[in-house]
C-alpha positions as a printed NumPy array, in Angstrom:
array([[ 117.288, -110.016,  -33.667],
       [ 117.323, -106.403,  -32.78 ],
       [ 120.251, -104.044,  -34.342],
       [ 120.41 , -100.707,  -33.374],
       [ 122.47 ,  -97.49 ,  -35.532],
       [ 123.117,  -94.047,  -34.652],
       [ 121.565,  -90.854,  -36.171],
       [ 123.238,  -88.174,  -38.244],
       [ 124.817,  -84.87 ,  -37.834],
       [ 123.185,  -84.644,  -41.762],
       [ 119.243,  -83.978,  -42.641],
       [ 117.735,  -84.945,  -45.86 ],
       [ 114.463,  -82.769,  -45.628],
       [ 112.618,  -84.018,  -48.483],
       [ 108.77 ,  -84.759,  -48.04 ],
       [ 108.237,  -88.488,  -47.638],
       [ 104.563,  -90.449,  -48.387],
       [ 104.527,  -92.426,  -45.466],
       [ 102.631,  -92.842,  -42.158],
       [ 104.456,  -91.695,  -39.512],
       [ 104.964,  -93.095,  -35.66 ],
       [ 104.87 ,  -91.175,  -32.864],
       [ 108.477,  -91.097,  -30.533],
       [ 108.562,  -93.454,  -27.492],
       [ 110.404,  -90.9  ,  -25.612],
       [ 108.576,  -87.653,  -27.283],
       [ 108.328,  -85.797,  -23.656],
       [ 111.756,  -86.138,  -23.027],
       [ 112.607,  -84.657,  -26.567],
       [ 110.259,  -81.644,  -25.902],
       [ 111.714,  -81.174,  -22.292],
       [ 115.624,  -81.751,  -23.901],
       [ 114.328,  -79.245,  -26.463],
       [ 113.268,  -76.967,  -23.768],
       [ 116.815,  -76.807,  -22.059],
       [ 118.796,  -76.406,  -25.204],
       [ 116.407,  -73.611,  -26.722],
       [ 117.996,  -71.446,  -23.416],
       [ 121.08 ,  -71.993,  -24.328],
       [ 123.366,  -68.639,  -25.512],
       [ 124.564,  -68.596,  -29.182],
       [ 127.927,  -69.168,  -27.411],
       [ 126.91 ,  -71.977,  -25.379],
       [ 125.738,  -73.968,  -28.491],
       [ 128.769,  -73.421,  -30.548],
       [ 130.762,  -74.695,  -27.253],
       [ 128.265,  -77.326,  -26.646],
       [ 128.562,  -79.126,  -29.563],
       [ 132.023,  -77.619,  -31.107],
       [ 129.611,  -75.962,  -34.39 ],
       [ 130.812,  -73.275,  -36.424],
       [ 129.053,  -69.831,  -36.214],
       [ 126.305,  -70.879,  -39.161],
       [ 125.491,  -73.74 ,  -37.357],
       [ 125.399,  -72.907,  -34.055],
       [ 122.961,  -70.261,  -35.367],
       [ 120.716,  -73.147,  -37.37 ],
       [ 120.638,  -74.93 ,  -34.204],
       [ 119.451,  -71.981,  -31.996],
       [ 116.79 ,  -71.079,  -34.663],
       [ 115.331,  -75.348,  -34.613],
       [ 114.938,  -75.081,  -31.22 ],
       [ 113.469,  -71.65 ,  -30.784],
       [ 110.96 ,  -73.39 ,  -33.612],
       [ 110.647,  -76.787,  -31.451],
       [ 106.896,  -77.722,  -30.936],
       [ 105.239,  -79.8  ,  -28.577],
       [ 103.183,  -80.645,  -31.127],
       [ 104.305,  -80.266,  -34.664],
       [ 102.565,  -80.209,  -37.567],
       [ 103.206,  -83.025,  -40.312],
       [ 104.974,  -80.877,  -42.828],
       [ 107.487,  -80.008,  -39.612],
       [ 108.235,  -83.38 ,  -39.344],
       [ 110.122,  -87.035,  -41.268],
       [ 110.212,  -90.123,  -40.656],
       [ 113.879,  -91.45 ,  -38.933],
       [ 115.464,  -93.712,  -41.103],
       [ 114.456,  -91.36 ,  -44.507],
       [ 115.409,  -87.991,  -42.196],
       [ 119.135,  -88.803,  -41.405],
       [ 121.074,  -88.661,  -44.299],
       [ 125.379,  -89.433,  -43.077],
       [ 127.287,  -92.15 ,  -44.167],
       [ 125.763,  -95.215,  -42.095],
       [ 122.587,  -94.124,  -43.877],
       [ 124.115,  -94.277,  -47.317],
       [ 125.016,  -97.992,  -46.385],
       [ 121.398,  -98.49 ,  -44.623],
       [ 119.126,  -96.976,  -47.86 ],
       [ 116.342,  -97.018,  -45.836],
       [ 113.774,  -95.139,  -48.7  ],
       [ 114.441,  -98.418,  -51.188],
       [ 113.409, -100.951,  -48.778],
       [ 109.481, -102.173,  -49.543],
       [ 106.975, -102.02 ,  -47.178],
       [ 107.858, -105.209,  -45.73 ],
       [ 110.859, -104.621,  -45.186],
       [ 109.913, -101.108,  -43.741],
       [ 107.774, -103.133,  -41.512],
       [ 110.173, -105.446,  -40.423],
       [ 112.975, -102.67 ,  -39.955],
       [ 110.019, -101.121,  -37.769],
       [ 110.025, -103.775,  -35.164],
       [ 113.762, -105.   ,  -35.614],
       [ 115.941, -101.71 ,  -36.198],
       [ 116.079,  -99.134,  -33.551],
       [ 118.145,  -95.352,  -33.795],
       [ 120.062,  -94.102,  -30.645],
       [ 119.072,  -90.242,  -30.318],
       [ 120.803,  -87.506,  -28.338],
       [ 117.391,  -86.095,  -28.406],
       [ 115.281,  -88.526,  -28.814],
       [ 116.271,  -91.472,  -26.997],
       [ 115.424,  -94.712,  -28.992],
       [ 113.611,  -94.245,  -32.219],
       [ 111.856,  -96.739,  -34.861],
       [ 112.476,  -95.959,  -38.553],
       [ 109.433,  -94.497,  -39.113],
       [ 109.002,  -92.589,  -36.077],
       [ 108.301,  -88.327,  -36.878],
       [ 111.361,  -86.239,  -35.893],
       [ 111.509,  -82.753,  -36.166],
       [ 115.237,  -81.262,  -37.226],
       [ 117.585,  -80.821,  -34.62 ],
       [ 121.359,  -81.944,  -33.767],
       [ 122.548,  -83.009,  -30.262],
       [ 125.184,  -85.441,  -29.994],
       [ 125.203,  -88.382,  -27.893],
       [ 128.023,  -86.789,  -25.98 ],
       [ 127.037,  -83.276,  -25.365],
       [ 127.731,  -82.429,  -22.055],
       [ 123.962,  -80.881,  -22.03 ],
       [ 123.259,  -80.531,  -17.89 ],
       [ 119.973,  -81.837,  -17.095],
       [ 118.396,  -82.482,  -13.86 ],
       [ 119.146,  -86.042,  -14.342],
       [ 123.071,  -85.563,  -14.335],
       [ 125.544,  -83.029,  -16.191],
       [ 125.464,  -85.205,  -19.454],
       [ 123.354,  -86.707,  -22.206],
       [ 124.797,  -90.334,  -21.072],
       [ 123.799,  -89.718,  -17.244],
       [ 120.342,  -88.132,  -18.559],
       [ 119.548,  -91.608,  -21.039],
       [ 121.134,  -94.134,  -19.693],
       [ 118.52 ,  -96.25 ,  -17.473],
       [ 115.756,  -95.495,  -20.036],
       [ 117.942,  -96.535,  -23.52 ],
       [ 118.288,  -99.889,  -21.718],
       [ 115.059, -100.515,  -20.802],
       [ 113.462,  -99.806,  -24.183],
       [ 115.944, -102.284,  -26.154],
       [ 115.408, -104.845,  -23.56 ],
       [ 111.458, -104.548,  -23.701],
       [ 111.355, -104.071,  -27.776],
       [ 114.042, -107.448,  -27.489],
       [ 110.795, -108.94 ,  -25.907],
       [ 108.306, -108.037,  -27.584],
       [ 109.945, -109.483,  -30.928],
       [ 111.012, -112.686,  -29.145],
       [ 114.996, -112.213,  -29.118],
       [ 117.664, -112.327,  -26.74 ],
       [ 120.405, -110.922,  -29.424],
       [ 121.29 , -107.027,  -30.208],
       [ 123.641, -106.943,  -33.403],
       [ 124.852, -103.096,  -32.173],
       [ 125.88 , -101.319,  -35.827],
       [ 126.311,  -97.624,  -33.516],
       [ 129.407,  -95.714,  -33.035],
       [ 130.817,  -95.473,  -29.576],
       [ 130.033,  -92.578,  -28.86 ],
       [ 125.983,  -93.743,  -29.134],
       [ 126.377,  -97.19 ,  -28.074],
       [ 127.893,  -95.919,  -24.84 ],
       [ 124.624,  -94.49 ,  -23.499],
       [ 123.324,  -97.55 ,  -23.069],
       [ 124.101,  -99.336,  -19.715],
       [ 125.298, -102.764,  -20.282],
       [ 124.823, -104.179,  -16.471],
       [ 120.982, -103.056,  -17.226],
       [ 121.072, -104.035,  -20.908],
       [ 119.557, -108.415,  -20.675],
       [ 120.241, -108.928,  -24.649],
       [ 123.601, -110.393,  -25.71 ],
       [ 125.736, -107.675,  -27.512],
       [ 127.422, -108.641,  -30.785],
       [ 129.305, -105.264,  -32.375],
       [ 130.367, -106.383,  -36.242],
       [ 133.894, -104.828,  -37.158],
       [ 134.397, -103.594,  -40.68 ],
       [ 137.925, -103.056,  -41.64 ],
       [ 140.033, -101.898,  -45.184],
       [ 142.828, -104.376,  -46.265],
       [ 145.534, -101.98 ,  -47.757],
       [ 149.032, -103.9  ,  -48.337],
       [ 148.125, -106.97 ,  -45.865],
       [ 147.476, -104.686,  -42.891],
       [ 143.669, -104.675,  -42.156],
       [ 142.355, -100.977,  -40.754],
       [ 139.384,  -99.406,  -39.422],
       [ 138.639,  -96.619,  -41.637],
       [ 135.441,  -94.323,  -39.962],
       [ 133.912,  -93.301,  -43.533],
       [ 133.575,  -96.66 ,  -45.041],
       [ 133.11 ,  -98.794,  -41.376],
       [ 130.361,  -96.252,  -40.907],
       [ 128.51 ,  -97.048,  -44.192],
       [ 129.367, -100.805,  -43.765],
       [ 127.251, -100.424,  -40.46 ],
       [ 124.336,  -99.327,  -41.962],
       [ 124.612, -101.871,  -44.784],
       [ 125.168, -104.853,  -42.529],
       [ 121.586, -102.933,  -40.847],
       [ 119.711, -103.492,  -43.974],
       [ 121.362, -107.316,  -44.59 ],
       [ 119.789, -108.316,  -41.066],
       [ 116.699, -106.692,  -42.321],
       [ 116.361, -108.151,  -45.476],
       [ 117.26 , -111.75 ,  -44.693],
       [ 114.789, -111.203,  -41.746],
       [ 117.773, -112.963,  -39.63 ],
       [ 117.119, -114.472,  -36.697],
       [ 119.981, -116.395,  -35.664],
       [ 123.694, -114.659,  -35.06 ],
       [ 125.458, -117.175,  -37.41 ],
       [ 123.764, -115.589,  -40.683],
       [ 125.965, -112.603,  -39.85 ],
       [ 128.804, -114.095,  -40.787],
       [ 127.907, -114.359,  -44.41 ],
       [ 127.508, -110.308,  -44.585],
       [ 129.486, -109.857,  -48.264],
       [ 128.103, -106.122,  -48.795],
       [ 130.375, -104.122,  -50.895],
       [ 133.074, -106.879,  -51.07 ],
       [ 133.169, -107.307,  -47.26 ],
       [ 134.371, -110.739,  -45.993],
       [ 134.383, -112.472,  -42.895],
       [ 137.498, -112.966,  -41.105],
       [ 137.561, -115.396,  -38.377],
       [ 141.206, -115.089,  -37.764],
       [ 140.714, -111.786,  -36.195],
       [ 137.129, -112.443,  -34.837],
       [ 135.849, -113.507,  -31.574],
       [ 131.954, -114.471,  -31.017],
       [ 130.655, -111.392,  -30.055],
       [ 132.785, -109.075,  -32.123],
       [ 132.835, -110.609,  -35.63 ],
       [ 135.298, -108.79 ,  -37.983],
       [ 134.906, -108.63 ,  -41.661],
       [ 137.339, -107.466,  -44.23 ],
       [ 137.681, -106.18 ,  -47.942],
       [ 140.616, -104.752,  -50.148],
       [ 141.178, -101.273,  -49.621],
       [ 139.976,  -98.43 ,  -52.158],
       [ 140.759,  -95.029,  -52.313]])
């Protein structure tokens, strides 16, 4: 099965040993680069709600932007983004066969970047999902990806011989992709705290639950949407009480 996560507002910058993959969508990154590097000091802060230090790091990445960067400009994905679904995912533990397997099976929604593999170079940037970035495709990111997010799960569904996409992305990333265009079943795991008998959705720990549940498809090179349900990471448990088939929920007891 495919799963797909969202990037991270957070770099980790370190130099990795590994061979790198170029982007699927690398001309639309250069030409999204290209819009955003005209953008006013003012525009960017507004853009993407930043604070003056980072509206100014952003402005500086994509003056810097190549259409062709050199290695040491560039990391791999999965080892690159460093926020809390990546603290559940621990992408720079997995062996190479796993690596391998995450290459074919585990795919990162970009504002940037479109759809990239783990292993895939990126050079550092930050544009949300849901920057309202005006393009000549439309006055969003969403109307600017949306046919061409689809596409590339379906055909990458394909190629590895599955008709299931367990989606581990927030909203906000997920919702690029067009379902009426999207041919994969959707199943969207729920991770939720237990505190005093009334299960919540808590963002820091559902987000690293996300990446872990990532990993668990990866590692038990799953195939079929019933191994999901036996996802215990960190003391998670399935619920079926509060599941339904495509939206499987899974509980633990809640910890400051």
């Amino acid at each position: 099965m495919l799963v797909v996560i969202s990037p991270a507002k957070r770099l980790d910058w370190a130099e990795r040993d590994v061979t790198v993959t170029q982007p699927d969508f690398q001309d639309d990154a250069i030409r999204l680069s290209k819009t955003a590097r005209n953008l006013t000091l003012g525009d960017l802060k507004k853009l993407m709600d930043l604070s003056d230090d980072l509206a100014r790091l952003n402005r500086d990445r994509y003056r810097t932007f190549s259409d062709a960067p050199e290695a040491d400009l560039t990391r791999p994905a999965a080892l690159a983004f460093a926020g809390d679904t990546y603290q559940g995912l621990e992408a720079a533990s997995l062996d190479a066969d796993e690596m391998a397997r995450a290459q074919d099976h585990l795919r990162i929604l970009s504002g940037l970047y479109g759809v990239l593999r783990p292993l895939d170079a990126i050079q550092a940037y930050r544009l949300e999902m849901g920057s309202k970035l005006k393009t000549r495709r439309g006055k969003n990111l969403y109307e600017y990806w949306r046919d061409q997010l689809s596409k590339a799960l379906n055909a990458q569904g394909a190629q590895i011989g599955s008709d299931v996409l367990v989606n581990c992305a927030s909203q906000e990333y997920f919702g690029a992709v067009d379902p009426k265009a999207l041919k994969l079943r959707v199943i969207t795991p729920v991770f939720m705290e237990d505190k005093a008998g009334t299960p919540k959705i808590v963002s820091f720990f559902a987000k690293k639950a996300r990446g872990a549940m990532a990993r668990y498809i990866i590692q038990y090179r799953l195939t079929d949407p019933a191994g999901l349900l036996d996802f215990n990471t960190g003391g998670y448990a399935y619920r079926p009480d509060l599941s339904s088939d495509d939206k499987p929920v899974f509980v633990r007891p809640y910890s400051s």
